[in-house]
C-alpha positions in Angstrom: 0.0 0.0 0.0 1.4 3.5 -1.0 0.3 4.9 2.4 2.9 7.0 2.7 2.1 8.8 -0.7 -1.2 9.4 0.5 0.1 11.0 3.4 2.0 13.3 1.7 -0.7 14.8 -0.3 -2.4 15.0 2.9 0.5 17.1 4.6 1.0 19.2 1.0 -2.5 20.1 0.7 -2.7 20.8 4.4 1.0 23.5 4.3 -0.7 24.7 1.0 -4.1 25.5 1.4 -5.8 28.3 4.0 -8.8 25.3 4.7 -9.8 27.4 7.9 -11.3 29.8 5.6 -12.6 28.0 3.2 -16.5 28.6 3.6 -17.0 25.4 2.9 -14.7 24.0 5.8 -16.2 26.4 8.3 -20.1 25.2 7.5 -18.7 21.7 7.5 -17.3 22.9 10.9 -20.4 24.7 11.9 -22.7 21.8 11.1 -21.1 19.2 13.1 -21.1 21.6 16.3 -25.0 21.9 15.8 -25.5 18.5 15.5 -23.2 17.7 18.1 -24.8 20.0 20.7 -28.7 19.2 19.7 -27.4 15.3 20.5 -26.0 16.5 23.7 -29.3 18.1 24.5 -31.4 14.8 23.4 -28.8 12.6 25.4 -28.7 14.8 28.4 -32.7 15.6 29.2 -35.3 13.4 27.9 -37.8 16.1 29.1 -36.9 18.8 26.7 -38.6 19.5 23.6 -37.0 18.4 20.6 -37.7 22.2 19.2 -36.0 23.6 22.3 -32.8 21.1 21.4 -32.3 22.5 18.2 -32.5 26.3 19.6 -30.6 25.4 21.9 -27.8 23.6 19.9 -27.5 26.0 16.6 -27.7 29.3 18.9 -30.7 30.2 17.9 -30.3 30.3 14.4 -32.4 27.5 13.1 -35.4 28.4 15.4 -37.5 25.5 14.3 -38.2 21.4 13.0 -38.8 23.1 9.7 -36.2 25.1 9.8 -33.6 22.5 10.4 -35.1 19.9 8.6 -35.4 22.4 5.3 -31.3 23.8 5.6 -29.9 19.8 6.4 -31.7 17.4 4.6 -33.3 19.7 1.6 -31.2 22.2 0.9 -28.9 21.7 -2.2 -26.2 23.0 -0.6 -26.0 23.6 2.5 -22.2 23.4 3.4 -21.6 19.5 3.7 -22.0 19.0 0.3 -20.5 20.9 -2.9 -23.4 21.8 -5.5 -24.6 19.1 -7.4 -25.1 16.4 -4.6 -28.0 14.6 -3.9 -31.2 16.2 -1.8 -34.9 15.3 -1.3 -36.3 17.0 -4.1 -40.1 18.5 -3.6 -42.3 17.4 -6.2 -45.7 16.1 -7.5 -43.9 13.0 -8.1 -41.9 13.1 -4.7 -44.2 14.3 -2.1 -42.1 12.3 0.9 -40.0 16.1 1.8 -43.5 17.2 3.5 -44.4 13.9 4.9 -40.7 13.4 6.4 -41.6 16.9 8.1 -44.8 16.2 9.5 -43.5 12.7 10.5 -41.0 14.4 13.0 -43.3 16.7 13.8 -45.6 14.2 14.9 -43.5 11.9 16.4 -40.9 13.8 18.5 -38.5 10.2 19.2 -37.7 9.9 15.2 -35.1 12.6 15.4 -34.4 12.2 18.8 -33.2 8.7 18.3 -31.2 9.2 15.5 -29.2 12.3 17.7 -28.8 10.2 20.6 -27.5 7.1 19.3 -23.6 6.9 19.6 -23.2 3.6 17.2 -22.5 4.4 13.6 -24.9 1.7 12.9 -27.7 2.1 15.2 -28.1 5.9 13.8 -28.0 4.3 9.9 -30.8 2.3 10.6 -32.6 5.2 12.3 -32.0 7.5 9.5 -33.5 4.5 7.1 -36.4 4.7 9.4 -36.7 8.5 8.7 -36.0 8.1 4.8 -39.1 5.6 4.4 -39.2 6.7 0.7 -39.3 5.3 -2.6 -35.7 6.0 -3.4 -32.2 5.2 -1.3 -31.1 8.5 -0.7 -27.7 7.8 0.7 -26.4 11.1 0.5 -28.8 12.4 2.5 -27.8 9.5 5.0 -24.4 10.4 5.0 -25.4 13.9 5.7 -26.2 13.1 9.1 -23.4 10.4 9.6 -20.5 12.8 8.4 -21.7 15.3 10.9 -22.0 12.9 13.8 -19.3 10.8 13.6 -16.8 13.5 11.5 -13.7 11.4 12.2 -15.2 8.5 10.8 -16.7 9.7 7.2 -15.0 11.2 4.1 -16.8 14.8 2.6 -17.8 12.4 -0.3 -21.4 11.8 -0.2 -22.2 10.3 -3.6 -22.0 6.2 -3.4 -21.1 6.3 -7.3 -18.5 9.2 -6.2 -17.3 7.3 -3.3 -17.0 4.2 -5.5 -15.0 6.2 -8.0 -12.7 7.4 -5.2 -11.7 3.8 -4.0 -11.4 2.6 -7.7 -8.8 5.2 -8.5 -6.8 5.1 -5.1 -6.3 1.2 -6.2 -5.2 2.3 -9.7 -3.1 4.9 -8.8 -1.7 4.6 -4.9 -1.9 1.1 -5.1 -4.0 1.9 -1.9 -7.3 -0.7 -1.7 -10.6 -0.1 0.0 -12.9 -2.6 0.8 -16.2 -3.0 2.7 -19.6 -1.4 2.7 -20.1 2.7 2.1 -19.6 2.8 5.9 -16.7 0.6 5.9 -15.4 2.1 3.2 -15.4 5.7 5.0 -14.0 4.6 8.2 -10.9 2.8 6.5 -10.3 5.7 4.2 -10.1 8.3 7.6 -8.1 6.1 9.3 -5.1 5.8 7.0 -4.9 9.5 8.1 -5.4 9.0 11.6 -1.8 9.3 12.8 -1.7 13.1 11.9 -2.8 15.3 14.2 -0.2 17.9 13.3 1.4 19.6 9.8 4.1 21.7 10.4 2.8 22.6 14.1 -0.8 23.0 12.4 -3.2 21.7 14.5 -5.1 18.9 12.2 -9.0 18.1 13.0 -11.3 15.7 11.2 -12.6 18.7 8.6 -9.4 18.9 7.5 -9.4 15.5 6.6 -12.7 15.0 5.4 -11.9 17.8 2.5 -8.9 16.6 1.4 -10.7 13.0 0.5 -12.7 15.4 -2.3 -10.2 17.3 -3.2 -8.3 13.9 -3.6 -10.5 12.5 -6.2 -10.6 15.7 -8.0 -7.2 15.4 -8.6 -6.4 12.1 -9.0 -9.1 11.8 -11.9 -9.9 15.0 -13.5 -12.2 14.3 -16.2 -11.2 17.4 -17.9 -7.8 15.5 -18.9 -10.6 13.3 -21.2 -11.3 16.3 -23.5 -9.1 19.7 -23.4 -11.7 21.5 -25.0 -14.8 22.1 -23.3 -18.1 24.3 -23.7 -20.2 25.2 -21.4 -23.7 26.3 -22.4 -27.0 27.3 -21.5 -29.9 30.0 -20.7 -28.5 33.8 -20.2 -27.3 34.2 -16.6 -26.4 30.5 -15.6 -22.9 31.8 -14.2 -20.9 30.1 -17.1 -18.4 32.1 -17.4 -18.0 32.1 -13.7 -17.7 28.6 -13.8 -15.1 28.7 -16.2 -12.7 30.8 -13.9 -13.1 28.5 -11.1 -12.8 25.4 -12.7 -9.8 26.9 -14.2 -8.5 27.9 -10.7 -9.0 24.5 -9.1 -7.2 22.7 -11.6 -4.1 24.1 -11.0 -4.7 24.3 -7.3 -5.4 20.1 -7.7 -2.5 19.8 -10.1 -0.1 21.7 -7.9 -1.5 19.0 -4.9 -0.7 16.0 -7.2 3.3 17.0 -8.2 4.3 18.7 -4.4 4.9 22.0 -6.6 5.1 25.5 -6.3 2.6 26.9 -8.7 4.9 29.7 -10.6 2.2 32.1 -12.2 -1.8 30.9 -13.0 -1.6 30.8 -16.6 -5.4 31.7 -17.2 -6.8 34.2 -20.3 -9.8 35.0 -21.1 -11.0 36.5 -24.3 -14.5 37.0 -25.7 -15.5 36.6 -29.5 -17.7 38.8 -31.4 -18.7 38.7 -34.9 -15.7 40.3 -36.2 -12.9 38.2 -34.6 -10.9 37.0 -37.6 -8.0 34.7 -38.0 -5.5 36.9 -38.1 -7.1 38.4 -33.6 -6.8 34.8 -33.1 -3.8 33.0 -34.5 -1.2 35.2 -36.5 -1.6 38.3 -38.9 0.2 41.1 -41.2 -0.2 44.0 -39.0 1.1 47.5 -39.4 4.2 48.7 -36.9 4.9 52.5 -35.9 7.5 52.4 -38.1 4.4 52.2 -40.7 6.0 48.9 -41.8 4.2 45.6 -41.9 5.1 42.9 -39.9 3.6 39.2 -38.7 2.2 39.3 -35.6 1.1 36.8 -33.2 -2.8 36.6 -32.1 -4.1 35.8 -28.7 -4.0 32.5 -28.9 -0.7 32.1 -30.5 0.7 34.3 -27.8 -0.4 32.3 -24.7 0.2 28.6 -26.2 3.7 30.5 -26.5 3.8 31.5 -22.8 2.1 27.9 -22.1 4.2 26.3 -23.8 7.8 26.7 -22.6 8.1 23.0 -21.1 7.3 21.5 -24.1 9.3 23.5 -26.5 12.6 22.8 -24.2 11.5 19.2 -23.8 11.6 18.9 -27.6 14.9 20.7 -28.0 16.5 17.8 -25.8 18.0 15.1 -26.9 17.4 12.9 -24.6 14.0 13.4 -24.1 13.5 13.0 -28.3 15.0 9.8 -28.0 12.0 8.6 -24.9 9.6 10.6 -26.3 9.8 9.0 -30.5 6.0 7.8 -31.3 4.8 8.7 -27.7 2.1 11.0 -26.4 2.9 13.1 -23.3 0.2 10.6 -21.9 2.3 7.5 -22.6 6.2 8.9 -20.7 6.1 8.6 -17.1 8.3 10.2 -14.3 9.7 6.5 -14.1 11.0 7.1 -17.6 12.8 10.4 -16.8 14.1 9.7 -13.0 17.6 8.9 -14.4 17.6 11.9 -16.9 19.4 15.0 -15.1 19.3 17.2 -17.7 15.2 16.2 -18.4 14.3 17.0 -14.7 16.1 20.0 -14.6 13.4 21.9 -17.0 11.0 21.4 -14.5 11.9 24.1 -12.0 9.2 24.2 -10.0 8.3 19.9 -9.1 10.6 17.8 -6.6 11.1 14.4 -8.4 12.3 13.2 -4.9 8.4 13.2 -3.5 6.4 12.6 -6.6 4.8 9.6 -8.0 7.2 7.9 -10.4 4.2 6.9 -12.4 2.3 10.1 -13.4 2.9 11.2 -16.8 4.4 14.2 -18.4 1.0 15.3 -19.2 0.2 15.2 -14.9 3.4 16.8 -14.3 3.3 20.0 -16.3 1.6 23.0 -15.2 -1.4 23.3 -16.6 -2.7 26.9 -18.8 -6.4 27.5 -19.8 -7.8 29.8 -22.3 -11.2 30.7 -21.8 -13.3 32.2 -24.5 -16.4 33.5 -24.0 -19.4 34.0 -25.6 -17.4 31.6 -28.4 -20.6 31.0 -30.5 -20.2 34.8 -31.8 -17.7 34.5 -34.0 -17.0 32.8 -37.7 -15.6 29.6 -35.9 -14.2 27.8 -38.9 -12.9 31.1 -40.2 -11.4 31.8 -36.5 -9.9 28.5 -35.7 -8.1 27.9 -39.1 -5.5 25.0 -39.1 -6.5 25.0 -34.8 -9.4 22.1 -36.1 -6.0 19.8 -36.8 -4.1 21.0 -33.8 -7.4 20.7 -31.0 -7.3 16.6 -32.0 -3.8 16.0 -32.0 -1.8 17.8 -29.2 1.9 18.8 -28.8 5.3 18.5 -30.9 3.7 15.3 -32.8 1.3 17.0 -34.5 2.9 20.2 -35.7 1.7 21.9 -38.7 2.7 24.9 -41.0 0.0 28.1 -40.2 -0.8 30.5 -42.9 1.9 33.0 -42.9 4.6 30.4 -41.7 6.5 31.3 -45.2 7.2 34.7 -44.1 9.3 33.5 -41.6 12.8 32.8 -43.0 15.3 32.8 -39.6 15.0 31.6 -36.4 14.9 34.9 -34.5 12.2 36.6 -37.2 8.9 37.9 -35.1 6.4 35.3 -35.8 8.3 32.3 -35.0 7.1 29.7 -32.8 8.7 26.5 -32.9 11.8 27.0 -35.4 12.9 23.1 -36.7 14.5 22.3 -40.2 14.4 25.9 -41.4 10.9 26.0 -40.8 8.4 27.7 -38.5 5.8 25.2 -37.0 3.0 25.5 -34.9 0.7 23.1 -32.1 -1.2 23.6 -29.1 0.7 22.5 -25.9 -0.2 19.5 -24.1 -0.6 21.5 -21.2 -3.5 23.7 -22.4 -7.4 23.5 -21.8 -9.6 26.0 -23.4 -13.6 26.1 -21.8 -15.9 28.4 -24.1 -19.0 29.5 -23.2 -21.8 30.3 -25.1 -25.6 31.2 -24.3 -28.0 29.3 -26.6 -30.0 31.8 -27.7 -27.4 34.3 -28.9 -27.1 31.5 -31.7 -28.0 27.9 -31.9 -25.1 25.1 -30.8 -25.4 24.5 -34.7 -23.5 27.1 -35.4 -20.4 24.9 -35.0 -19.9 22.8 -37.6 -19.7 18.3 -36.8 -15.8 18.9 -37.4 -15.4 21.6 -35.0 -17.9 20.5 -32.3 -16.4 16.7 -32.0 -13.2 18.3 -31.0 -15.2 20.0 -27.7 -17.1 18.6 -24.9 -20.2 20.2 -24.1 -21.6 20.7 -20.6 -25.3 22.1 -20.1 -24.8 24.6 -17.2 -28.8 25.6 -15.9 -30.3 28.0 -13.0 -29.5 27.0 -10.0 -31.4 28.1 -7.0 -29.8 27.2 -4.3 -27.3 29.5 -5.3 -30.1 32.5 -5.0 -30.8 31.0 -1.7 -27.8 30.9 -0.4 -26.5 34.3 -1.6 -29.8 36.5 -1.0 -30.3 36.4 3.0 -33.6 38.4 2.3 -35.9 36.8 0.9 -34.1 33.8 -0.5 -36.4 31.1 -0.4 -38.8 33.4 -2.4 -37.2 34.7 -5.0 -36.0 31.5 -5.9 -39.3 30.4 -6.2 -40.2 33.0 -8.2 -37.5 32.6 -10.7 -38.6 28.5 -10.4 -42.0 28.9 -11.7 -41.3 31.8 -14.4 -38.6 29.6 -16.1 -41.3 26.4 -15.7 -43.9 28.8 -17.3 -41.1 29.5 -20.1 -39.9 25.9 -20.7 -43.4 25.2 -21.7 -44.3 27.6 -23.6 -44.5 26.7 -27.5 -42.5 29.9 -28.7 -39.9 30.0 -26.3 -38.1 26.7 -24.3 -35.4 25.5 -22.1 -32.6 28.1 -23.8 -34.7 30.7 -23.0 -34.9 30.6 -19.1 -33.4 33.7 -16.7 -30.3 32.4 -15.2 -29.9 32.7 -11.3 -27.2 35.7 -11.8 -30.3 38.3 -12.6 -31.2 37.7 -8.7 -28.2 38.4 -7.5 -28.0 42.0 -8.8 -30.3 42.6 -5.5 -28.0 40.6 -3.2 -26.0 44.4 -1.3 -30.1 46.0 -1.5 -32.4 45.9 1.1 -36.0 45.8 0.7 -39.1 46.0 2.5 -40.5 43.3 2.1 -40.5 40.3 -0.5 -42.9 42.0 -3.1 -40.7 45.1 -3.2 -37.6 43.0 -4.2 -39.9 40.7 -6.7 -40.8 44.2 -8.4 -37.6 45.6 -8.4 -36.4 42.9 -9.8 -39.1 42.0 -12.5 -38.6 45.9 -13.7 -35.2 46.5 -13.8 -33.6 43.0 -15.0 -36.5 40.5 -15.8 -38.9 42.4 -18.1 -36.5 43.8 -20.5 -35.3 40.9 -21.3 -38.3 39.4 -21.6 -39.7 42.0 -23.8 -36.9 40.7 -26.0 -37.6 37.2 -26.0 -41.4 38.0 -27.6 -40.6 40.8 -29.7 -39.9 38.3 -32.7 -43.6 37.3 -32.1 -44.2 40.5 -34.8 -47.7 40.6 -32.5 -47.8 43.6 -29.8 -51.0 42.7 -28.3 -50.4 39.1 -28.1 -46.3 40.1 -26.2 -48.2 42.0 -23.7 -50.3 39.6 -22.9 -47.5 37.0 -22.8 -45.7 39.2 -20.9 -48.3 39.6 -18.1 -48.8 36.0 -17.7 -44.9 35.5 -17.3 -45.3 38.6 -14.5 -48.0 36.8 -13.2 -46.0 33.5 -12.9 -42.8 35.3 -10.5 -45.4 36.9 -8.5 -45.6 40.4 -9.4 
């Protein structure tokens, strides 16, 4: 077992990372006290009310069953779970989240035994008891069992996600988990049980339970399966936001997986618009002050150069040509270089002494991501030129001649890029991931062409919320349903669809104002953000009278 690996992530990711403030550590934190302190309460005086437990053990800020039951077991995120885990959703077809309510409501020992219970066990069979539903909801289980017995269970709620974590610590660490979900947590905590302290850091069972997530993430990033990635969906949906962060994380992961120093985030962002040519994008004649032309680098040639310096010195190597004939950066591992002196002294910034022998080049350089947004705007087959050969096959291997390459005659000419044989080549680095965004009604998905759009993977990013929830403290659980039923109302209707929904972001334009009361921030709102846009969804109906009664139905539908 490569325990000691394991343990070494573990103390890099703990020296690396400011986890106390992560909001995510402190609610993690935060929800375990509460839970703690409510089973105190149950275990302590059987007389008390099970209302006056949990007032008693949050400090008065969940102030009810509801309340609690509504933030903990409903609430998409709620700070033991990143967004996208599993929750009780409230349906026509799922009417158990009002029934589990009014169960413990009714029946005051439900919740009370599941608080009180000190056996891991004994509170799983409890919670079943609770869950009496339909569907196995384990990640609302382990809501409750990561809370109570936090130095016994991962941050990983999904079962598929916990399964994945396992599978790839067995591929990759050589480390194997076995058991049941349960068994499977405890045994993963306790091969960090011996730490208690990183560099006189005081370690605690959050700490721990983090890292297991952040683990997975960057042991098996599934943006390594396609480079290129867009995300899309309704105006508003945070995609661009997304991008940045996932952008950010990456390297955060990457710099976890190698022990390195991360030297400068390598992350651009650039947005198309109709008249984005070539010549923006890759290279183009361009006038100097000397009123000379020249050939000048676009964007993207100019950060796959910055991205790109590994690779290029790799290639000029010797050494490393003689390893690296008819292999893909995916294929050469560290075990391959480890002798190689002069190899391992490109990488500045990695200590071969700690790192896994057996990641590959492509783990081991830092990563660079271009993000362009709004990428449906432009000419993409006019824009991306030779790029459709270069996106499919990555680095050195797969060099090609651009456009204006004959204009470059020596090695030290502007323009140049890779100089080899008396020629100037260009490719895409292995090391560089470009997310585009795009909002589906600006211009149909079809707008890339079956050449171009096999080369991407495509993510549908929609409203989300819990993120409204969350971020507006005034009237939160309102709003969100307001924006709920106006996008239901707009999905359905025959002239408009799913593209056409208002994204969660128009919300939080209200999120530093303070209203009255709900109705006043529903207004405000619906006038200044909503309407508009609507207006310019039905305009194309070429029908005034029939928009403005459409218009007032959809007003009608977010409460206003």
């Amino acid at each position: 077992m490569n325990n000691k690996l394991l343990k070494k992530y573990f103390e890099f990711f703990i020296s690396n990372n400011d986890i106390d403030n992560w909001n995510w550590y402190q609610s993690l934190k935060n929800w375990s006290h509460i839970l703690q302190n409510i089973k105190k309460q149950c275990q302590e005086n059987t007389e008390i009310s099970l209302e006056e437990c949990i007032k008693n053990g949050s400090n008065n800020k969940l102030i009810s069953i509801e309340d609690f039951l509504e933030r903990y077991l409903f609430m998409q995120d709620n700070g033991t779970a990143d967004i996208g885990q599993g929750f009780i959703y409230k349906s026509k077809k799922n009417p158990h989240r009002q029934q589990i309510i009014e169960n413990v409501k009714n029946d005051n020992t439900i919740l009370r035994d599941i608080l009180s219970k000190d056996n891991i066990n004994d509170v799983d069979s409890k919670i079943k008891v609770l869950l009496d539903v339909d569907r196995n909801y384990d990640t609302v289980r382990f809501r409750f069992l990561k809370t109570l017995f936090c130095e016994n269970f991962t941050s990983v709620d999904a079962p598929n996600k916990l399964y994945r974590l396992t599978n790839v610590l067995e591929k990759k660490l050589a480390i194997k988990i076995e058991g049941s979900p349960i068994e499977k947590h405890q045994r993963l905590m306790k091969q960090l049980k011996s730490i208690d302290k990183v560099e006189n850091k005081e370690v605690n069972a959050y700490h721990k339970q983090i890292f297991y997530w952040e683990l997975y993430n960057m042991l098996e990033s599934e943006l390594n399966l396609k480079k290129a990635v867009v995300y899309y969906g309704a105006p508003g949906t945070g995609k661009t936001y997304k991008a940045k962060q996932e952008a950010k994380k990456f390297i955060d992961r990457w710099a976890l997986k190698n022990f390195a120093t991360i030297k400068k985030s390598i992350i651009e962002t650039m947005q198309f618009h109709p008249s984005i040519s070539y010549e923006d994008f890759i290279e183009g004649i361009r006038p100097t002050k000397d009123k000379e032309l020249e050939l000048k680098d676009g964007v993207f040639k100019s950060f796959c150069k910055k991205a790109g310096e590994i690779e290029f010195k790799l290639w000029r190597n010797k050494a490393f040509r003689e390893i690296a004939k008819d292999k893909n950066f995916e294929d050469i591992t560290v075990k391959d270089i480890k002798d190689k002196e002069d190899i391992k002294a490109i990488f500045t910034n990695i200590d071969f002494s700690k790192i896994d022998e057996n990641l590959t080049l492509q783990d081991i350089i830092e990563p660079a991501f271009f993000i362009i947004d709004e990428i449906n705007r432009a000419d993409l087959s006019r824009v991306f030129g030779e790029l459709m050969y270069a996106l499919e096959y990555r680095g050195y291997n797969g060099k090609i001649k651009t456009q204006y390459s004959y204009l470059v005659e020596e090695k030290t000419d502007s323009g140049v890029y890779f100089w080899e044989d008396e020629q100037n080549y260009f490719f895409i680095p292995h090391n560089v991931y470009i997310i585009g965004t795009m909002n589906t009604i600006d211009r149909s998905v079809d707008s890339f062409d079956f050449a171009l759009r096999r080369r991407f993977s495509w993510e549908e990013i929609e409203p989300n919320y819990e993120v409204i929830k969350i971020e507006l403290r005034q009237h939160g659980e309102d709003i969100a349903n307001s924006f709920k039923a106006l996008n239901k109302a707009i999905r359905e209707h025959e002239f408009l669809g799913n593209d056409y929904q208002i994204g969660h972001a128009y919300a939080l334009n209200i999120k530093n104002k303070e209203f009255e009361n709900k109705t006043e921030a529903k207004e405000f709102l619906w006038k200044e953000f909503i309407k508009p846009l609507m207006q310019e969804y039905l305009r194309g109906l070429g029908d005034s009278k029939k928009s403005g009664e459409l218009l007032n139905e959809f007003a009608n539908k977010f409460g206003v």
